[in-house]
Backbone bond lengths (Angstrom), bond angles and torsions (degrees), N, CA, C in turn:
res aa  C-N    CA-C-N  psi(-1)  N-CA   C-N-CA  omega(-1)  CA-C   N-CA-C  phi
1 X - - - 1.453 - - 1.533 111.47 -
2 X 1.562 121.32 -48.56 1.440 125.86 174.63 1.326 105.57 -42.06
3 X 1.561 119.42 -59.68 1.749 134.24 179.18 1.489 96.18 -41.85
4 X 1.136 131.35 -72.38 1.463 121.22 -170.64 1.202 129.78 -52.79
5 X 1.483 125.64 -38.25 1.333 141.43 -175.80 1.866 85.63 -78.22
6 X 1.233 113.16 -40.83 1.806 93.75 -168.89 1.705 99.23 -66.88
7 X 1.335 110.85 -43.06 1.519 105.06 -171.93 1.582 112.25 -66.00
8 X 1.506 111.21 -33.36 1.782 100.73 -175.13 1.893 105.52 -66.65
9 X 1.475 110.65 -39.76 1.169 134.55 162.05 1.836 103.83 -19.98
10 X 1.108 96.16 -83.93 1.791 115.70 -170.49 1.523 95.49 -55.39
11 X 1.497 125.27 -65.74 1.265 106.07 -179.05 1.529 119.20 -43.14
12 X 1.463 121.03 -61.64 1.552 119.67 -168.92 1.424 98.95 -45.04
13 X 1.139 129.67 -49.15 1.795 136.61 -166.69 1.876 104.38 -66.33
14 X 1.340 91.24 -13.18 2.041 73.06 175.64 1.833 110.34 -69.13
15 X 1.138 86.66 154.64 2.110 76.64 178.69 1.486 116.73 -67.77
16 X 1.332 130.97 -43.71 0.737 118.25 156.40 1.803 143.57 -14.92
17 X 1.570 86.61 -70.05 1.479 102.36 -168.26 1.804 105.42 -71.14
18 X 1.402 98.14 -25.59 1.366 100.56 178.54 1.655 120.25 -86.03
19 X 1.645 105.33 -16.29 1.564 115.81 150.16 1.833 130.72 -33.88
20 X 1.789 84.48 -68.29 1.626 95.95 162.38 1.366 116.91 -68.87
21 X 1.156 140.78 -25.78 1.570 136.30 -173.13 1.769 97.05 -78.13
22 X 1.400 111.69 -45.55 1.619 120.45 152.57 1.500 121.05 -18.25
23 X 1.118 101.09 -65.69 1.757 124.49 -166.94 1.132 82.43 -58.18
24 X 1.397 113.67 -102.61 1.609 137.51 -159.55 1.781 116.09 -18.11
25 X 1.665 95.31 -37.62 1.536 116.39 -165.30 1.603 100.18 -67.40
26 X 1.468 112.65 -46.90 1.247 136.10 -168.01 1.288 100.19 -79.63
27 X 1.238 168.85 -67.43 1.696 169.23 70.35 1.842 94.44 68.15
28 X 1.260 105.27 -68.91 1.526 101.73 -173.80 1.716 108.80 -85.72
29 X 1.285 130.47 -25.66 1.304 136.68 157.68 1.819 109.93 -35.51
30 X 1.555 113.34 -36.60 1.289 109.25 -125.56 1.823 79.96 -96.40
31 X 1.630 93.40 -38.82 1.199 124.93 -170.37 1.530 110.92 -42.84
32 X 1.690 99.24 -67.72 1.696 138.37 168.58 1.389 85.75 -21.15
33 X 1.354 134.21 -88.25 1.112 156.27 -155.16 1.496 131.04 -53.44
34 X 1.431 112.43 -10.81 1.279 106.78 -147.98 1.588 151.30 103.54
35 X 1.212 98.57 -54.78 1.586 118.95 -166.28 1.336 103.99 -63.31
36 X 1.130 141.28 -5.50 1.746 133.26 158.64 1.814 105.64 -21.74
37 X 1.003 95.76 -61.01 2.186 95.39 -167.93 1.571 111.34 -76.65
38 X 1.414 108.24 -19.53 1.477 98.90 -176.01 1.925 100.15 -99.74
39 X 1.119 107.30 -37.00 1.153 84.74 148.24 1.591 156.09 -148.40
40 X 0.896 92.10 64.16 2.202 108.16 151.92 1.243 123.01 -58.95
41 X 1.261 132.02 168.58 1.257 152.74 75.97 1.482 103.90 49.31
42 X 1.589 108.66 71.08 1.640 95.85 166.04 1.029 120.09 -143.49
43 X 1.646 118.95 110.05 1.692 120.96 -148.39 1.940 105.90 -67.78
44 X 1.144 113.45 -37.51 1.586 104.70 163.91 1.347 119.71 -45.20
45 X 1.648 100.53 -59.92 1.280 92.06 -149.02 2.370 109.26 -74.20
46 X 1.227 84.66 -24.50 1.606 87.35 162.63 1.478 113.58 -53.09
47 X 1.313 119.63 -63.38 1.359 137.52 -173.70 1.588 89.53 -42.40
48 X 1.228 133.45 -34.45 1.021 139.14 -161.08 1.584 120.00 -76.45
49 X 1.913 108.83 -30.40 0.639 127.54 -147.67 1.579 139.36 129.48
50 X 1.558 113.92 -50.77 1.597 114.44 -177.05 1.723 106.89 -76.85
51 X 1.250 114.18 88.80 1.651 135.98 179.30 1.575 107.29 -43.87
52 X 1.387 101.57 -40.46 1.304 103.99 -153.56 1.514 109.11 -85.02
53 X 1.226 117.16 -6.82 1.098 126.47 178.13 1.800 103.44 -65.27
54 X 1.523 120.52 -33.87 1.464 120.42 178.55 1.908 99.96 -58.77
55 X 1.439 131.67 -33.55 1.315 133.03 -172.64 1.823 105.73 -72.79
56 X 1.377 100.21 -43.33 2.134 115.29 -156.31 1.125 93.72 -88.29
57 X 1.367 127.88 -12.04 1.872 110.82 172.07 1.473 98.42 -72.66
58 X 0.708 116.99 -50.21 2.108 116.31 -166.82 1.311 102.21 -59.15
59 X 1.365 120.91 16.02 2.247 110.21 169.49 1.553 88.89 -153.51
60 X 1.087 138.14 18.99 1.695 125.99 123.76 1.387 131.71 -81.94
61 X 1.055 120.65 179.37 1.328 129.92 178.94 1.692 123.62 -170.04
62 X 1.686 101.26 156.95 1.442 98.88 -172.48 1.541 138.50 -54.77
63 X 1.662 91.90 -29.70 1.853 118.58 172.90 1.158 96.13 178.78
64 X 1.363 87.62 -177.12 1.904 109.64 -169.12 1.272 102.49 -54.16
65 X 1.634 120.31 -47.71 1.133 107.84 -165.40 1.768 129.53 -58.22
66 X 1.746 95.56 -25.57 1.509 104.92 172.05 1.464 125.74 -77.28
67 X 1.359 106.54 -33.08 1.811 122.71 177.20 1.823 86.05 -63.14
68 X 0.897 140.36 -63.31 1.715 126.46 -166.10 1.160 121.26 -72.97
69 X 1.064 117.89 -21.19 1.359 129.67 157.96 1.672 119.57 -66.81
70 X 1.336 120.25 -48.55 1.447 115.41 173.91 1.601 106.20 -87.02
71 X 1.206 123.08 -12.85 1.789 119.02 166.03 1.267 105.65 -81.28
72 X 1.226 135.53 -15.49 1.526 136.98 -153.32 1.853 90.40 -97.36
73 X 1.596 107.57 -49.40 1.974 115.28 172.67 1.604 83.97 -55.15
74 X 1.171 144.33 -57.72 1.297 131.07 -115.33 1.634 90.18 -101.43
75 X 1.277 136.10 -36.50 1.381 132.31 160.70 1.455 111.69 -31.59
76 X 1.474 101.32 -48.76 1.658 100.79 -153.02 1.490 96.82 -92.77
77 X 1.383 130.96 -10.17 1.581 124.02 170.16 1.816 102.42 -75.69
78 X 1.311 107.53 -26.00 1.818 112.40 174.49 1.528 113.31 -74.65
79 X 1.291 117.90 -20.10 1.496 118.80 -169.68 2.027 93.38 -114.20
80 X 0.849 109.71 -5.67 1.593 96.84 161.45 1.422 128.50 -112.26
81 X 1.584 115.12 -25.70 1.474 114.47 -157.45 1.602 102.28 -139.28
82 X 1.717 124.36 -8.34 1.123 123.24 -144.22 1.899 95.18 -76.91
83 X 0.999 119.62 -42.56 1.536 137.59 167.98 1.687 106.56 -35.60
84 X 1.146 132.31 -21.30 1.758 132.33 -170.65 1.164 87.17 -85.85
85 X 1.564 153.47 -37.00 1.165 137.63 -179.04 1.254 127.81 -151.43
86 X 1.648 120.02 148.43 1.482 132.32 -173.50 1.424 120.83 -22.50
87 X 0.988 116.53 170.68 1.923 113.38 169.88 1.689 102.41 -96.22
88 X 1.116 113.33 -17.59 1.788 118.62 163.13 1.712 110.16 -68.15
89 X 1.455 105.54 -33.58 1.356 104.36 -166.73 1.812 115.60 -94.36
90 X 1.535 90.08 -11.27 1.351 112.20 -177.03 1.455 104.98 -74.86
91 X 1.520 118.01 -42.98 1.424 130.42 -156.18 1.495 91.59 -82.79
92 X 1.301 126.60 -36.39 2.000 122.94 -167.79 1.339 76.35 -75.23
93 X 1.459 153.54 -76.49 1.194 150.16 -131.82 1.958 101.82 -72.33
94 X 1.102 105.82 -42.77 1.653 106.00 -176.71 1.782 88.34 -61.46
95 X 1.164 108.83 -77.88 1.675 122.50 -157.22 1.563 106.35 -41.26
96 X 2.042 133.79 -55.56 0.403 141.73 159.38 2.188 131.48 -37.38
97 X 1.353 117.10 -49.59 0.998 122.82 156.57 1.280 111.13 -63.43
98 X 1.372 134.69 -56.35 1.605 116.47 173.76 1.200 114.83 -37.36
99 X 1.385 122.33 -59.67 1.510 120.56 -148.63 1.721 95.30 -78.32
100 X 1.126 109.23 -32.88 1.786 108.24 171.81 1.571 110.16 -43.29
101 X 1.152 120.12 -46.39 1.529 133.85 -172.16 1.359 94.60 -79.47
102 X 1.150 158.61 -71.41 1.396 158.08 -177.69 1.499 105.85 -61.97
103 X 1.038 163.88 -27.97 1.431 154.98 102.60 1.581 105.51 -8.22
104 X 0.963 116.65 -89.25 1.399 123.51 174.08 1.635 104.70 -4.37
105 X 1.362 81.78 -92.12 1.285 101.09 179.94 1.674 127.85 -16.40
106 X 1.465 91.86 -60.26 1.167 113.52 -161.82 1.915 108.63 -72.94
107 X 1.368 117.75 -42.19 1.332 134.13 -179.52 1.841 107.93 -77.79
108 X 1.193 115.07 -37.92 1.037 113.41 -158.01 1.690 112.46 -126.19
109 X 1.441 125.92 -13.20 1.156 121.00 129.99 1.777 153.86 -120.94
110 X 1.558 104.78 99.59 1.198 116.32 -157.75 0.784 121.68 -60.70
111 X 1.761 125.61 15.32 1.400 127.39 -158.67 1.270 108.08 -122.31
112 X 1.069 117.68 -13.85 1.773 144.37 -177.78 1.589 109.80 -89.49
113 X 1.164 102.17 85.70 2.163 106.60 -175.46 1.517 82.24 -82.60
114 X 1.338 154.13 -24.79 1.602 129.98 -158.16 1.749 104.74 -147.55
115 X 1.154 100.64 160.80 1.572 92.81 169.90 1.387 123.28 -161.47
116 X 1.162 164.22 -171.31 1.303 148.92 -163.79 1.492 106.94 172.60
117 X 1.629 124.41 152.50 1.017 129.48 -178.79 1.768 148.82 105.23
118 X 1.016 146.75 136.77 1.183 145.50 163.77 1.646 135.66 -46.88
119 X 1.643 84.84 -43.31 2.042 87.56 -169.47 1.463 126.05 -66.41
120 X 1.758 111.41 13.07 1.261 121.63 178.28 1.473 95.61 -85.01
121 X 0.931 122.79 -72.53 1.673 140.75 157.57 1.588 109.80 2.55
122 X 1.838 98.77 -59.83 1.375 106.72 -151.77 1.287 111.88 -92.79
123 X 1.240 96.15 -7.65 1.658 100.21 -178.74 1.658 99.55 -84.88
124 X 1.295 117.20 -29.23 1.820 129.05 -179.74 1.669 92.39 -59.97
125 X 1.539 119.65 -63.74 1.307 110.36 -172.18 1.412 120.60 -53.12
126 X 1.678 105.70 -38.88 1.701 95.39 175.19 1.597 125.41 -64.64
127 X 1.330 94.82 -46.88 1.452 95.97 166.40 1.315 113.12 -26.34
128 X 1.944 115.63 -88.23 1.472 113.21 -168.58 0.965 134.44 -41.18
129 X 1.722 104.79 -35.20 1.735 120.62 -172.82 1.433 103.45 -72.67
130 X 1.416 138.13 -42.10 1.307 140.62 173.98 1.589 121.12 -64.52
131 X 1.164 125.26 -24.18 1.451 134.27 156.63 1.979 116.24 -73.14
132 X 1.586 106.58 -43.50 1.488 87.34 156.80 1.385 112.42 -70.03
133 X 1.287 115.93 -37.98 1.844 91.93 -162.50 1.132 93.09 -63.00
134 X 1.876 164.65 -67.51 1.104 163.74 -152.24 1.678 98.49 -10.66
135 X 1.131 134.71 -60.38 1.225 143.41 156.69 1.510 124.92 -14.27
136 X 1.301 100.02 -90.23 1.722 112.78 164.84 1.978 115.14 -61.78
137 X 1.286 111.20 -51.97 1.548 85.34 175.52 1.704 94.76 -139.13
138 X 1.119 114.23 93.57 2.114 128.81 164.67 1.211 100.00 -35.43
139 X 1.298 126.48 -57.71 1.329 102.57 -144.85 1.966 107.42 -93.26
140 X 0.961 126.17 -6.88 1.254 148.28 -141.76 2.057 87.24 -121.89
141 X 1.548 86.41 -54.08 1.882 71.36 179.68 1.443 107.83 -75.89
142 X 1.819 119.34 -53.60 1.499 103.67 176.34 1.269 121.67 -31.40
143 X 1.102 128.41 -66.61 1.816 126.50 173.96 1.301 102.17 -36.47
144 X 1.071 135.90 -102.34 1.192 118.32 -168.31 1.781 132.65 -34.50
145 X 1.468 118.27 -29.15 1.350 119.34 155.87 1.447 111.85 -55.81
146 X 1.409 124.84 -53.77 1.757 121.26 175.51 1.506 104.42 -71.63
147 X 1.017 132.50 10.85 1.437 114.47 171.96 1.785 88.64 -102.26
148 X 1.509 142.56 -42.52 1.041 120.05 -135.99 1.565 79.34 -95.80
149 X 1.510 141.62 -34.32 1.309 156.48 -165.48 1.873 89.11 -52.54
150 X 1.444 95.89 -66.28 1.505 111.26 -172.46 1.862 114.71 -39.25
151 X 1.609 104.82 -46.74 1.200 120.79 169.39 1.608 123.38 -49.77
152 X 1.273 105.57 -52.57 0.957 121.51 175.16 1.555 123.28 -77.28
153 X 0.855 118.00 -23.58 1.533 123.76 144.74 1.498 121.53 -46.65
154 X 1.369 122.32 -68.66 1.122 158.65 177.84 1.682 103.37 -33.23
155 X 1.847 94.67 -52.05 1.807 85.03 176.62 1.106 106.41 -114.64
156 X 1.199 118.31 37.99 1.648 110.07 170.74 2.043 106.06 -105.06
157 X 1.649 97.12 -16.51 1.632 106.48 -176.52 2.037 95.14 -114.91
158 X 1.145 114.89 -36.90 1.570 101.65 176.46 1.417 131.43 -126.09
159 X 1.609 110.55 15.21 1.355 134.33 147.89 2.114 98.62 96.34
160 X 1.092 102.19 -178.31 1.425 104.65 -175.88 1.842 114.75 -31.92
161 X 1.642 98.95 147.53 1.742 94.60 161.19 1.023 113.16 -60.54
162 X 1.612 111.03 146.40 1.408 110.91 152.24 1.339 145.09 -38.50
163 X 1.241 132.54 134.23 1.570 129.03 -166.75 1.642 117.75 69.17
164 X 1.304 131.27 -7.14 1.356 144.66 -154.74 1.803 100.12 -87.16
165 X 1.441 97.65 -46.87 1.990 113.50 -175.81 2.098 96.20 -53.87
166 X 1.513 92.50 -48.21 1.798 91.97 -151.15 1.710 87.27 -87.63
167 X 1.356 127.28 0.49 1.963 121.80 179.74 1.584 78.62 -97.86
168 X 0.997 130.83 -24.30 1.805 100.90 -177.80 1.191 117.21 -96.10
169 X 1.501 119.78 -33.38 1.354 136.82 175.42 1.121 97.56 103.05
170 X 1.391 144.54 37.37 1.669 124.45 147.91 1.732 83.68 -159.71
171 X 1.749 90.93 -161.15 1.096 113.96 163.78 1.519 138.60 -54.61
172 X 1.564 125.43 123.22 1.302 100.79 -166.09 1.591 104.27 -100.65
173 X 1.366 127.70 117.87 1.603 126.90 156.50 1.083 140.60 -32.77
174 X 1.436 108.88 48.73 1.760 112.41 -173.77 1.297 119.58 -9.53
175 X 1.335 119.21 -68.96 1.480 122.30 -144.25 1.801 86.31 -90.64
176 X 1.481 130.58 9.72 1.498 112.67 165.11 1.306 106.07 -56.34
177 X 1.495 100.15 -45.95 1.583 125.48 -164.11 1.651 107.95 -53.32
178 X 1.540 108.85 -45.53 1.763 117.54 177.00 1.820 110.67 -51.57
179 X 1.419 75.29 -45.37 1.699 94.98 -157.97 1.927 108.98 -62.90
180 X 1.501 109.84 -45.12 1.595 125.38 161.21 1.577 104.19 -34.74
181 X 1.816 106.76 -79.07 0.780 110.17 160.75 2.222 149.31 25.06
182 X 1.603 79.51 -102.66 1.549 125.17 150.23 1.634 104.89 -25.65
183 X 1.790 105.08 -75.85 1.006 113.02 -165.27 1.508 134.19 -71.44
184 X 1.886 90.70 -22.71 1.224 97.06 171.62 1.844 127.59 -85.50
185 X 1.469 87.61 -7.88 1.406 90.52 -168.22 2.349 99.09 -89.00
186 X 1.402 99.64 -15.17 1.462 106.75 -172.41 1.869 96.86 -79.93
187 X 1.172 131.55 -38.16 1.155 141.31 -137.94 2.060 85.67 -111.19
188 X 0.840 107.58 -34.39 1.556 114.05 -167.00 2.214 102.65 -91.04
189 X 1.034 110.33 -34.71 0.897 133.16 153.40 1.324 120.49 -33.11
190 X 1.545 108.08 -84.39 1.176 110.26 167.34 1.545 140.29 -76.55
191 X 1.192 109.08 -20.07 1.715 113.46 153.57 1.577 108.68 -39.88
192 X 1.501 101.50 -61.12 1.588 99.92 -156.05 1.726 95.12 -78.68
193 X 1.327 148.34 17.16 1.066 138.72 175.53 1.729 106.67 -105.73
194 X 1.629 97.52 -25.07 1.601 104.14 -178.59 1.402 100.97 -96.80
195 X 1.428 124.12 16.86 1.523 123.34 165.84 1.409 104.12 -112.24
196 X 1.434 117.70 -27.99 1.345 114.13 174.45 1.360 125.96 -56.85
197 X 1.847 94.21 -37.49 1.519 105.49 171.70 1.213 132.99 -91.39
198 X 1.394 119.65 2.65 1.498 126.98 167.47 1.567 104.50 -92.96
199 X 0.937 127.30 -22.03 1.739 130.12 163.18 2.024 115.89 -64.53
200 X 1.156 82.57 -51.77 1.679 95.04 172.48 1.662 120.54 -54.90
201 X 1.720 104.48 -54.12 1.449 106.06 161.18 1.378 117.94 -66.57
202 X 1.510 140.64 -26.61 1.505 115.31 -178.18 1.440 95.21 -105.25
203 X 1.477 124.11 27.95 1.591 111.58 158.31 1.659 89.38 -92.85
204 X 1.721 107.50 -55.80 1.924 88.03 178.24 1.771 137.94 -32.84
205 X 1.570 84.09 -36.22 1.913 80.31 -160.99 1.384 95.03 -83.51
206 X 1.966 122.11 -21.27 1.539 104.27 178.89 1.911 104.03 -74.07
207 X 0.949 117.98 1.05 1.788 108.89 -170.73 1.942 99.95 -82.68
């Protein structure tokens, strides 16, 4: 029993794993609390000035029912892909895909005064994490890249999945989802090209 508690122990304590236990804490923390309305997604009040509000919409949500629903994707992007990269590399890729979606948002749809939620985010993390795994298992990550590609297709020509609007309780923001996306695949991209090339130089200097 000691052995187990030391090993569940050591796992929670990797940074990583304690990254996502981070997230989740912070998402339902935020939730716990209130702070959904103060801070979202609010095209005035940005316009106004408060920037950061394009980053703090992506870890609120509409209600419980939506926070478990985008922690429930966000488990299973930690139990398939979370291992391809650092908890440093994890955090540019979370932060970076958010703010892509809140930019997004903000420049490119003028029709959207508010916004709320994770799955802009999470669709960025799958992205990246599914392009490193391509490496370790191709065929297992491609599928899952054409399933989320496919998705995203799907509501960019016939609007949200089915049943997805009434499991979150509002409206779902398609193009958050593009925009995550986007970001995760630009940000994930280049990690794994600036790891490709720090491997390449200390294979040179050992030759």
């Amino acid at each position: 029993m000691k052995r187990l508690i030391h090993e569940i122990i050591r796992r929670v304590t990797q940074p990583a794993t304690a990254l996502a236990i981070a997230i989740v804490a912070l998402c339902v923390g935020l939730h716990t609390a209130g702070f959904d309305q103060a801070l979202r997604f609010d095209r005035d009040a940005i316009a106004s000035g408060d920037l950061w509000l394009l980053l703090t919409a992506n870890f609120v949500h509409l209600g419980t029912s939506h926070l478990l629903m985008n922690m429930a994707g966000f488990v299973l992007v930690v139990a398939l892909v979370w291992s391809r990269f650092t908890s440093v590399e994890w955090v540019l890729i979370t932060v970076f895909s958010s703010l892509v979606v809140g930019i997004g948002l903000y420049l490119l749809d003028k029709n959207i005064f508010w916004y709320v939620g994770f799955s802009g985010t999470l669709h960025g993390l799958v992205i990246a994490g599914s392009l490193a795994d391509l490496r370790h298992y191709p065929k297992s990550a491609a599928l899952l890249l054409i399933l989320i590609i496919g998705k995203l297709v799907w509501e960019q020509f016939l609007g949200a999945l089915p049943g997805s609007e009434s499991a979150a309780g509002g409206s779902v923001v398609v193009n958050a989802h593009l925009y995550g996306a986007i970001g995760g695949a630009v940000i994930g991209v280049f990690l794994l090209l600036l790891k490709r090339n720090k491997v390449a130089a200390v294979t040179k200097v050992q030759q």
